[in-house]
Each structure stands twice: as C-alpha cells, then as structure tokens.
Backbone as a ProteinNet text record, in pm:
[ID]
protein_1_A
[PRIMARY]
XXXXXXXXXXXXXXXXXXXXXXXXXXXXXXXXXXXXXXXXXXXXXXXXXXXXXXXXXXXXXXXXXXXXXXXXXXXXXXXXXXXXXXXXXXXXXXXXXXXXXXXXXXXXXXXXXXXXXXXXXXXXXXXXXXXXXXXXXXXXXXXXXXXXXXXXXXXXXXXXXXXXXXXXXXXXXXXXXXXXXXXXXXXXXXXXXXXXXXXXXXXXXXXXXXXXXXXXXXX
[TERTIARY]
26381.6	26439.5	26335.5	26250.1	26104.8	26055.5	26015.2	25918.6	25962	26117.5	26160.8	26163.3	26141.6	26179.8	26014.2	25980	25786.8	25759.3	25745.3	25696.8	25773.7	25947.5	25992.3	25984	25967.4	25897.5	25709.1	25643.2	25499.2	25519	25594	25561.2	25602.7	25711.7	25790.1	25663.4	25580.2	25545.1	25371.5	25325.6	25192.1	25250.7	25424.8	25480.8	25450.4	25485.1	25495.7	25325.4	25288.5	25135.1	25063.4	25100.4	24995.4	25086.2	25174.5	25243.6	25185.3	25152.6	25131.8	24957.8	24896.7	24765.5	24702	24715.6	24668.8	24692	24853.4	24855.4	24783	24746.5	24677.2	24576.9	24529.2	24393.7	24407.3	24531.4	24569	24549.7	24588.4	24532.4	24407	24369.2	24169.6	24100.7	24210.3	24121.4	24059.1	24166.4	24077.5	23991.7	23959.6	23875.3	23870	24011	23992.8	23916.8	23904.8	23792.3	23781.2	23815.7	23835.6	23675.7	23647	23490.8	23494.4	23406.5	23382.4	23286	23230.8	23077.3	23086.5	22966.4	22959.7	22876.6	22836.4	22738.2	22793.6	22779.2	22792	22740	22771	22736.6	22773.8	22640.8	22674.9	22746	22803.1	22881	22854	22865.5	22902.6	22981.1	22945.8	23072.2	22991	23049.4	23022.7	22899.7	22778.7	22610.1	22657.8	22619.5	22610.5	22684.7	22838	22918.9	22925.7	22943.3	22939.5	23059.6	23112.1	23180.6	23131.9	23273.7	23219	23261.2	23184.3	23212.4	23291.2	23386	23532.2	23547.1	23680.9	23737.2	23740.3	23745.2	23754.2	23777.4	23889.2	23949.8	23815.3	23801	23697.1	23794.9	23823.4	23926.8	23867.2	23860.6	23833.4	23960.5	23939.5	24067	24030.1	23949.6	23926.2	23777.1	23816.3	23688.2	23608.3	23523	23470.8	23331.1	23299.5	23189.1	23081.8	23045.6	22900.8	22956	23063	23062.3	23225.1	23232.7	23336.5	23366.1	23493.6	23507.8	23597.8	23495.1	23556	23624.6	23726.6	23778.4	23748.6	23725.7	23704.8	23843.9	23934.9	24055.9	24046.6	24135.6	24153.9	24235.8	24145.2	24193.7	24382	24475	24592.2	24602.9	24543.1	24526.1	24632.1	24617	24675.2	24594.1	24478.5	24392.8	24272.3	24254.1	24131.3	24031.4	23904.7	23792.9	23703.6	23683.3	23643.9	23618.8	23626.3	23622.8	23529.6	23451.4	23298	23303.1	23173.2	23121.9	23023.8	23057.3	22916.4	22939.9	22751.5	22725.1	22691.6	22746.3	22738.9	22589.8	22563.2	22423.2	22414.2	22335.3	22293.1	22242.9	22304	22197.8	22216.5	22117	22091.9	22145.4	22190.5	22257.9	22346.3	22497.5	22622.6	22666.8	22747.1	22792.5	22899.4	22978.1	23121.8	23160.4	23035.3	23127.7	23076.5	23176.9	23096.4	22994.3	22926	22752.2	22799.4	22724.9	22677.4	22575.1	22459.9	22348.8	22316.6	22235.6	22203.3	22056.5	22051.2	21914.8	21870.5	21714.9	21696.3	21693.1	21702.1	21697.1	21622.1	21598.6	21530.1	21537	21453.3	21480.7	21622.3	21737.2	21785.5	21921.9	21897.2	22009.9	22070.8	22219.3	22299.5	22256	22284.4	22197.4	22278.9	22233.1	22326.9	22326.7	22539.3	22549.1	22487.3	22401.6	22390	22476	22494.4	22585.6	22675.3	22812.2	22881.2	22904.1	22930.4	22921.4	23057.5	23144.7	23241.6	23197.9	23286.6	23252.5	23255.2	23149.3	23151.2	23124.4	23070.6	23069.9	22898.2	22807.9	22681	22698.9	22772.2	22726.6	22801.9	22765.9	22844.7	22843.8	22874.9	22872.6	22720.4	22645	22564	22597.4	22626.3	22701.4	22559.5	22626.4	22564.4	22644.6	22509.5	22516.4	22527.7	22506.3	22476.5	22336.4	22333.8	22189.9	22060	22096.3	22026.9	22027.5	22112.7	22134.5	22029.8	22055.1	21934.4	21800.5	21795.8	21658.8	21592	21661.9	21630.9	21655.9	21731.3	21709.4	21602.2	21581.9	21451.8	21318.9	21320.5	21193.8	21198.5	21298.7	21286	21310.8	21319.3	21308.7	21199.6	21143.1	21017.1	21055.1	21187.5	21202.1	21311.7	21318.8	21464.2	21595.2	21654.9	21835.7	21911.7	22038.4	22088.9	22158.6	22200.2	22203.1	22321.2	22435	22456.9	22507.9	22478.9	22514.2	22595.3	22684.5	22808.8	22854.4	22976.1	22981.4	23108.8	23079	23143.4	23280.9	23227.7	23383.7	23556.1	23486.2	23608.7	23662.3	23543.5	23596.2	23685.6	23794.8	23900.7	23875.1	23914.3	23868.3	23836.4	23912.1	23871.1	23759.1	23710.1	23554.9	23463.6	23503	23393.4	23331.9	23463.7	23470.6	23361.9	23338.5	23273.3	23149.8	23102.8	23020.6	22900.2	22791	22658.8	22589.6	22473.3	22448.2	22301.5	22213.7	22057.4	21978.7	21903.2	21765.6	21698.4	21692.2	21623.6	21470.8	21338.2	21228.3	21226.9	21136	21170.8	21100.5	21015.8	20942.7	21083.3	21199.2	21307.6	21329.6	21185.8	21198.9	21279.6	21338.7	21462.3	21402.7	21430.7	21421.7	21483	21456.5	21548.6	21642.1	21803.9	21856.1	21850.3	21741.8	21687.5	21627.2	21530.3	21455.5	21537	21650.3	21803.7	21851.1	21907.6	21984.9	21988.7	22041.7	22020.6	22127.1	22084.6	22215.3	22346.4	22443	22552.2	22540.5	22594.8	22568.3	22618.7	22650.8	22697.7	22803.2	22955.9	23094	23131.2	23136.8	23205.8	23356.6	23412.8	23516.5	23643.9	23712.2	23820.8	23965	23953.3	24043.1	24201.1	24284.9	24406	24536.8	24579.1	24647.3	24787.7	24797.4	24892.4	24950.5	24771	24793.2	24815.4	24859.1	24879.2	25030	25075.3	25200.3	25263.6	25226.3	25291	25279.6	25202.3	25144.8	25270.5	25293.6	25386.8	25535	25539	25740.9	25704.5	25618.8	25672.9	25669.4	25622.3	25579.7	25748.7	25822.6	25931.6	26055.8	26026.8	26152.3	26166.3	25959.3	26001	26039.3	26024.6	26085	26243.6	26316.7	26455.1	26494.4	26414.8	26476.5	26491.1	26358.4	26382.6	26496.3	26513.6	26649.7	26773.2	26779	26946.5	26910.2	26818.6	26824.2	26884.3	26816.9	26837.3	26968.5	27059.2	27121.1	27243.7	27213.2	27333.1	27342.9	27228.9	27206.8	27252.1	27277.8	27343.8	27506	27534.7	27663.8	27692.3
8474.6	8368.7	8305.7	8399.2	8349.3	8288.8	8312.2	8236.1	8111.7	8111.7	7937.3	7852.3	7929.3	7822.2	7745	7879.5	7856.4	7751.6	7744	7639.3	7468.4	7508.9	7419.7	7303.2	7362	7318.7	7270.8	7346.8	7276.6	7193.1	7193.4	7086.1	6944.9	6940.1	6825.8	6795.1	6895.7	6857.4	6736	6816.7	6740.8	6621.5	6640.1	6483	6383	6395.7	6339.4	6280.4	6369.3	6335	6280.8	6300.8	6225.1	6086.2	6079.1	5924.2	5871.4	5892.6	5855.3	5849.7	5923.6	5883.5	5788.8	5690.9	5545.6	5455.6	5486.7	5415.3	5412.4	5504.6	5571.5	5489.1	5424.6	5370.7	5197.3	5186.7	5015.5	4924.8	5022.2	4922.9	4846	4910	4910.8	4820.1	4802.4	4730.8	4591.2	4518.6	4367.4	4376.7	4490.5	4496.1	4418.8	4356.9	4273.2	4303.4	4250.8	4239.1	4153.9	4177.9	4096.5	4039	3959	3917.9	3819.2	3830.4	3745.7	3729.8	3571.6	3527.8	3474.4	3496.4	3439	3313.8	3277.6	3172.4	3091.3	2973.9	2921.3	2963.7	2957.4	3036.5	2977.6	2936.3	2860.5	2921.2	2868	2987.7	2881.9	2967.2	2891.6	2753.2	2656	2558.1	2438	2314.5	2198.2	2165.6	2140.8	2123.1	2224.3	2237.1	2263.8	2318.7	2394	2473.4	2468.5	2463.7	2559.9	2569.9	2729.4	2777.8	2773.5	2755.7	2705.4	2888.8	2919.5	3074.8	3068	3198	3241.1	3350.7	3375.1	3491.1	3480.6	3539.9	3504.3	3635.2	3601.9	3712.4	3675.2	3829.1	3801.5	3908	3851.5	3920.6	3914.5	4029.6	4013	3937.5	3843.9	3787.5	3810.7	3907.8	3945.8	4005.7	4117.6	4199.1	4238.8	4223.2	4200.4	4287.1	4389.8	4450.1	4369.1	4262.1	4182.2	4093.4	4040.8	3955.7	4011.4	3891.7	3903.2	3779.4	3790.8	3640	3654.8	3618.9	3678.1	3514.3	3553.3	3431.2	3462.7	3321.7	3365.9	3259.5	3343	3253.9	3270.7	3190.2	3181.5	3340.2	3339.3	3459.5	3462.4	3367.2	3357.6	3390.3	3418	3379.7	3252.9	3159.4	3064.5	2940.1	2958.4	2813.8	2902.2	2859.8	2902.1	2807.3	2862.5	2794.7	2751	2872.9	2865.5	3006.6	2978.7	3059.3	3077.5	3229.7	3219.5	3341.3	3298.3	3379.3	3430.2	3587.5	3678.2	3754.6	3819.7	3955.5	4063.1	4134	4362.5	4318.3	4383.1	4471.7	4584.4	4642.7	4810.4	4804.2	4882.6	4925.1	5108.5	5124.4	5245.6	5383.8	5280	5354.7	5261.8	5346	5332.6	5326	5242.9	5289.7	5265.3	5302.8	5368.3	5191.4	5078.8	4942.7	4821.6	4737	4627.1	4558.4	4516.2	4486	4362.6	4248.6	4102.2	4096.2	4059.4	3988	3855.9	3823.1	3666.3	3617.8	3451.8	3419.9	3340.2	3373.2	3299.8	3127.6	3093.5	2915.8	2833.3	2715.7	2634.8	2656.3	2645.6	2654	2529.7	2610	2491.1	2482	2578.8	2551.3	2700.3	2680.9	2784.6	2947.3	3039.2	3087.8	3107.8	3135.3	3135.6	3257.3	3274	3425.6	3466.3	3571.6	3607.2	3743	3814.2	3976.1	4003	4095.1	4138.4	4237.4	4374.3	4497.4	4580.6	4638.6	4668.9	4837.7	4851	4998.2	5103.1	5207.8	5337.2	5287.4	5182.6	5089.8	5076.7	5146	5126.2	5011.6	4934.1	4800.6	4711.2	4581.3	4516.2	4367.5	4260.1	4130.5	4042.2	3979	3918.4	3767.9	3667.7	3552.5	3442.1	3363.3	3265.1	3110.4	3084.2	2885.6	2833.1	2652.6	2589.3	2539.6	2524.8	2547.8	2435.5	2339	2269.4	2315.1	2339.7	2422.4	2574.4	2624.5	2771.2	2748.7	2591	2583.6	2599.5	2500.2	2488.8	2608	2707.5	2830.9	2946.5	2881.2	2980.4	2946.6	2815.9	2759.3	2835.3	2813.7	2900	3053.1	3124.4	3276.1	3235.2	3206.4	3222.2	3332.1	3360	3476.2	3386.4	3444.8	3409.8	3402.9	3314.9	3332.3	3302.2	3367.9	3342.7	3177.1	3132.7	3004.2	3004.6	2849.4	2819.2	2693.7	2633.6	2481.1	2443	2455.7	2390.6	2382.9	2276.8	2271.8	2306.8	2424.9	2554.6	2512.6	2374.5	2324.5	2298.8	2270.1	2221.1	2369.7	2415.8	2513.1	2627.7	2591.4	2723.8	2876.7	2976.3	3083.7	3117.7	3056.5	3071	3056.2	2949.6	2867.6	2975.9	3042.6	3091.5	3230.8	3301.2	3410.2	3384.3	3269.5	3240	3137.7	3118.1	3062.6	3087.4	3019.1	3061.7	3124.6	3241.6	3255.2	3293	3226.4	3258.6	3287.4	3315.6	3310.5	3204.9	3146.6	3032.5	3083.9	3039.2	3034.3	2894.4	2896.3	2782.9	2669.6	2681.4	2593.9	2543	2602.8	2581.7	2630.3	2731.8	2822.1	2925	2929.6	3045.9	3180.3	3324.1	3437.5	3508.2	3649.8	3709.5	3729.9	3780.4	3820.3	3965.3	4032.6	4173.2	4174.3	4061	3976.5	3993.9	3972.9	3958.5	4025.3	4113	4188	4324.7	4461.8	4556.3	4560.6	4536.2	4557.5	4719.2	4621.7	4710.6	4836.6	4990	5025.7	5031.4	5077.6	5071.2	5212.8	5148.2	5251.3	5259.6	5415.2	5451.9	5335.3	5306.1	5212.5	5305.1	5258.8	5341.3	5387.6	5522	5567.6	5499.7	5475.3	5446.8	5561	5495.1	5537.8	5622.9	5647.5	5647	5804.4	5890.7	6059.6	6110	6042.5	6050.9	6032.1	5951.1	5911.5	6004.1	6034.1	6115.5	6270	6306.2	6443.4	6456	6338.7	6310.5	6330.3	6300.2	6304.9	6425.7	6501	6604.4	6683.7	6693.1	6782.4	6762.9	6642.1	6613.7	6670.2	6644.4	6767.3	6912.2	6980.4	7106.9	7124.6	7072.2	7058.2	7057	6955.6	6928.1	7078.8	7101.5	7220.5	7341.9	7358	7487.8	7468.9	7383.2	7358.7	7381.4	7316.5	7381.1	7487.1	7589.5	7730.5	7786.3	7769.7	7827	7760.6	7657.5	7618	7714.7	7764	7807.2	7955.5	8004.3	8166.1	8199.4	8070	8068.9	8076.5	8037.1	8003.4	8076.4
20619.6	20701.8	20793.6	20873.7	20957.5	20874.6	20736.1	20676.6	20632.6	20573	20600.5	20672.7	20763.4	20921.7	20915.7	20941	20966.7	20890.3	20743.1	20639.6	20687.2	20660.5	20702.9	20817.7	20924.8	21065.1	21035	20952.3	20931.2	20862.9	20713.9	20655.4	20691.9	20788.8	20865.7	20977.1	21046.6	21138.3	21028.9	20991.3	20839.9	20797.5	20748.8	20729.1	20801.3	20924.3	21050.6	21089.2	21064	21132.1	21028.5	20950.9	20798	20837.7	20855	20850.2	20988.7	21106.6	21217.6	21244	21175.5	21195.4	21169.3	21019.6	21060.8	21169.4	21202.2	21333.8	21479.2	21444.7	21582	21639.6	21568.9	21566.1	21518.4	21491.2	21468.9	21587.7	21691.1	21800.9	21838.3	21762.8	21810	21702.4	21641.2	21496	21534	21623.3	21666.5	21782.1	21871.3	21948.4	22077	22098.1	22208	22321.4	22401.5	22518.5	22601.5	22735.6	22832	22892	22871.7	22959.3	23045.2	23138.5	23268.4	23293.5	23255.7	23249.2	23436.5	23475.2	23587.6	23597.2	23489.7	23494.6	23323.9	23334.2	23194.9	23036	22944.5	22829.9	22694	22633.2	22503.4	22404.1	22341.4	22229.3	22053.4	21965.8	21836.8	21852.7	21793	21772	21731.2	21809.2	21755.8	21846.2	21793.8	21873.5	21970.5	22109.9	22197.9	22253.6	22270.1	22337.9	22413.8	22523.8	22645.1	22688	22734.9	22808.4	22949.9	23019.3	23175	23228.1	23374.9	23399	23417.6	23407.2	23395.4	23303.7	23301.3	23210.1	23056.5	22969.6	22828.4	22756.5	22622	22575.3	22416.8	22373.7	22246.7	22168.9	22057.5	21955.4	21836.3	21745.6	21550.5	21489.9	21424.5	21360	21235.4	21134.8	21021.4	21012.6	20947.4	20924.5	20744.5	20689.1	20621.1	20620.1	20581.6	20495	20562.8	20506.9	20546.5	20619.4	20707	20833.4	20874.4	20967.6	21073.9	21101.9	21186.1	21218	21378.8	21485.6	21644.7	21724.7	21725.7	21839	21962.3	22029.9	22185.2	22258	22346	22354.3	22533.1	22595.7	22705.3	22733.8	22925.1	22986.3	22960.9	22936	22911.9	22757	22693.8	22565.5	22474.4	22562.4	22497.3	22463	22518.5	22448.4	22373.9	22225.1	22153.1	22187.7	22227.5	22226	22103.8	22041.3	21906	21829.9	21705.7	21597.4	21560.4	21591.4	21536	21402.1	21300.5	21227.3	21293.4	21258.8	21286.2	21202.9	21165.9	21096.5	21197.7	21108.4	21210.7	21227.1	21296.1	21358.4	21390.6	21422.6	21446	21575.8	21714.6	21765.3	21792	21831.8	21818.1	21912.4	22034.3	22148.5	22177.7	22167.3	22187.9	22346.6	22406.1	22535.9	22550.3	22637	22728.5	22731.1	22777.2	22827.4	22681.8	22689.8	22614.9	22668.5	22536.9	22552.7	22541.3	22604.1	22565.8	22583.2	22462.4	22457	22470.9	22456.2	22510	22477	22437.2	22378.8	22467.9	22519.3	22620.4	22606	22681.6	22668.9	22804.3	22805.6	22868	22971.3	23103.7	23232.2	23273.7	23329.4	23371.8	23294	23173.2	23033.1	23044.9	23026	23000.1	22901.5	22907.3	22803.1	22685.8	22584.1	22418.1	22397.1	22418.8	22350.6	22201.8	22172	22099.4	21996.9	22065.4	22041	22090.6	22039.9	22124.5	22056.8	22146.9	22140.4	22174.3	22116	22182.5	22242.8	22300	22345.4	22231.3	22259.7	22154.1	22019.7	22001.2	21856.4	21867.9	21808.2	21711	21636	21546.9	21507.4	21607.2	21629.5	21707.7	21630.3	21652	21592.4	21622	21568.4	21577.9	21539.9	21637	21647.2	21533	21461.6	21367.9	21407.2	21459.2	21485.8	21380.9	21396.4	21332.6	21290.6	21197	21112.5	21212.1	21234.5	21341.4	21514.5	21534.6	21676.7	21658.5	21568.8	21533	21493	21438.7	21503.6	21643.4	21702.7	21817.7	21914.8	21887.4	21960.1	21906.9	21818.5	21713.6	21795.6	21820.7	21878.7	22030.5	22105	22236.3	22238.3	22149.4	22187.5	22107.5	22007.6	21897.9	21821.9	21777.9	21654.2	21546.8	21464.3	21316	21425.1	21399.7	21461.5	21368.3	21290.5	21219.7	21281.2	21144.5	21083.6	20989.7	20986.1	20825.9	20835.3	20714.3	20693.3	20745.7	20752.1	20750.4	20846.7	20908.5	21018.5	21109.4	21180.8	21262.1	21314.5	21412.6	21451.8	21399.1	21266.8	21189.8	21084.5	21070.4	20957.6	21003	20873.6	20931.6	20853	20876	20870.4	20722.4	20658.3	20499.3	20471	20505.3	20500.3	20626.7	20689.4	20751.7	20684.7	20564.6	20508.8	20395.7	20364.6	20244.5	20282.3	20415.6	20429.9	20403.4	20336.7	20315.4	20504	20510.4	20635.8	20567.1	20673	20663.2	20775.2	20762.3	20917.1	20913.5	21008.1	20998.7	21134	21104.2	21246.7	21284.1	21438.2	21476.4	21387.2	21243.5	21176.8	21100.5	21077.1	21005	20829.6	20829.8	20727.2	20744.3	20592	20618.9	20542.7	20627.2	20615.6	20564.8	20568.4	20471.7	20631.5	20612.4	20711.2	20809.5	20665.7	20768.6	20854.6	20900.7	21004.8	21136.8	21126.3	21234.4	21264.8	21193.3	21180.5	21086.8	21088.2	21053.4	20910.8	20752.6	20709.9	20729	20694.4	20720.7	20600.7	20631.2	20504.1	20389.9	20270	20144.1	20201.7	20182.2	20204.5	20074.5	20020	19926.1	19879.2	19757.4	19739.7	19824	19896.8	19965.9	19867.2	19867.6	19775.6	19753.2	19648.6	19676.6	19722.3	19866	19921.2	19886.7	19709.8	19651	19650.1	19635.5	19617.3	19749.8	19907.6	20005.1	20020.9	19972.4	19972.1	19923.6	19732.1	19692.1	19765.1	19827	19913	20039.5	20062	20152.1	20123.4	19991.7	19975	19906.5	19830.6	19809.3	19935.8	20018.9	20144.9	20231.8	20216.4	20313.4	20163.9	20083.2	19974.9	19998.7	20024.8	20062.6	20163	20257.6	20420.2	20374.6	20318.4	20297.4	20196.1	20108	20042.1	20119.4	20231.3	20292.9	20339.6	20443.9	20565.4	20492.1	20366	20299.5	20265.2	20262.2	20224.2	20357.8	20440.9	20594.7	20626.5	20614	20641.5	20558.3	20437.7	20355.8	20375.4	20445.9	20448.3	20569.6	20673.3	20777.7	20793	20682	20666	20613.5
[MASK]
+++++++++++++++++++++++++++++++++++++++++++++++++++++++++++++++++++++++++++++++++++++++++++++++++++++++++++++++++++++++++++++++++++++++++++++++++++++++++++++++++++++++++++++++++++++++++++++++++++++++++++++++++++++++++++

C-alpha cells in the first residue's frame, strides 16, 4: 500500500514538473529591458535616428540562430520607435546588469548604439545600420560595422529575417562578418518534443492506475 502511494504521488509530481518546466523560463524569452539614456542616442533606422534622453523599453520580437530582431518601444510601451536587425555576439564576461555599448562619433554628435547585453547573457545583440550610415560610422571608430542594403525604416520584420548583412570599413569594402562579431555556435537540431509527451501520458496512466488500486483496497 506505501509503495502505491509513494510511486503514485512521484509520478504525478514528474507529470507536473515535466509539464511546467518550459514555462518557467517563457518569460525571459523576449528579454525586455527597461533603459534610460541620459544623453541622446542614435539607433538603427532611417539615416540618422536619434532617440532623444529618456526611458526606453528594448524587447526580442523574434529570435533566429544567426540574427535577431529587437524593438525599441516607448517607456509606456505604446509608441514603437523602430525595429532593428541584429547579430549575437560573444563577450566573454557575463554580468548581473544590462550592457549598452556604443560607437564613438563626432565631437558634438550623439553616440551610436552599438550592443545590447541582457543580464547573465554571454552573447548579446550587435545592432546593423544602414549600409551608407555604416560607412560613415566605420570611418569614425576606424574598424568594420555591420551593414545591409536595404532600407531599415520601412522594412517589416519578414524582410529583416531575410535581409542580406555584411561588414563594411570606412573605405566601404565589405568584410567577412567575423571581423564584428563572434559567430554564434553550431546547436545540435532540437529533438522532437513528441517522446516527452508520450513519457508524459504514460507516467499520468500509472499515476491514475495506482490511485484506483489504492482507492479499491481502501474500499
């Protein structure tokens, strides 16, 4: 009778928790992030950007192997500013707060976000301009800044999933993107979720079979 109970009670409790552990972690998947620039800050978009200082929400609105695609929306989150493409990066030390990087620019000129880092996260996003705008920030840091044709403002997220992305220097020769950025690594294909499922209803039958044993030996 102990030993029905025992099994019965584990395998309900493994049910339970095999079903609740993806969730666990759903929250975290878009990474939101509250930021507060104190000074103005160029961002992706149409030529020139600029965000004026203030609050700003930075959200993943789709994640992708070799890019990303981060909205930056009002502290209300009711006005989108814009929709940027970025590729992962690597850095090497992780921390407790989010990172923003930044590319230096002209005396006088806002500076151009480059990175954003969420907390406890080793890769973070590496933000991609427009292919003429990354010249001209190539020329003022003097390194590759990612780059792509096409033009950022208008394109909706479909078009950013499939957008060509390059390195461009400030001569406007394009690089390889390891120049930039660290590639992401090669993830095993992710198993189908199916021998989990089934692991699952048989695990909640033996649960249901013990309980009418115990239930009838009671009676």
């Amino acid at each position: 009778m102990k030993l029905l109970k025992v099994f019965a009670i584990s395998a309900c409790l493994l049910a339970v928790g095999l079903f609740l552990l993806p969730r666990a972690t759903a929250d975290d998947w878009n990474k939101e992030t509250k930021v507060t620039f104190s000074e103005p800050v160029e961002v992706p978009g149409a030529g020139a950007q600029v965000l004026p200082a203030g609050t700003y929400v930075f959200e993943l609105v789709d994640s992708m192997p070799n890019r990303n695609i981060v909205r930056i929306r009002s502290a209300d989150r009711r006005h989108v500013y814009t929709t940027i493409l970025a590729i992962p990066n690597y850095r090497l030390q992780s921390t407790d707060k989010t990172v923003m990087t930044f590319k230096e620019r002209a005396a006088g000129q806002p500076e151009a976000l480059r990175a954003w880092f969420y907390p406890g996260d080793n890769w973070g996003q590496e933000f991609v301009y427009a292919k003429s705008r990354a010249v001209e920030l190539a020329k003022v840091v003097n390194e590759p800044v990612l780059a792509t044709p096409i033009e950022l403002a208008a394109a909706p997220i479909e078009v950013l999933k499939t957008a060509p992305v390059e390195a461009v220097k400030p001569t406007g020769e394009v690089v390889e993107l390891a120049q930039v950025v660290e590639p992401p690594p090669v993830l095993p294909q992710t198993a189908s979720p199916l021998p989990l499922i089934g692991l699952m209803g048989l695990l909640s039958l033996g649960a249901g079979f013990a309980l009418s044993l115990i239930q009838k030996r009671v009676a």
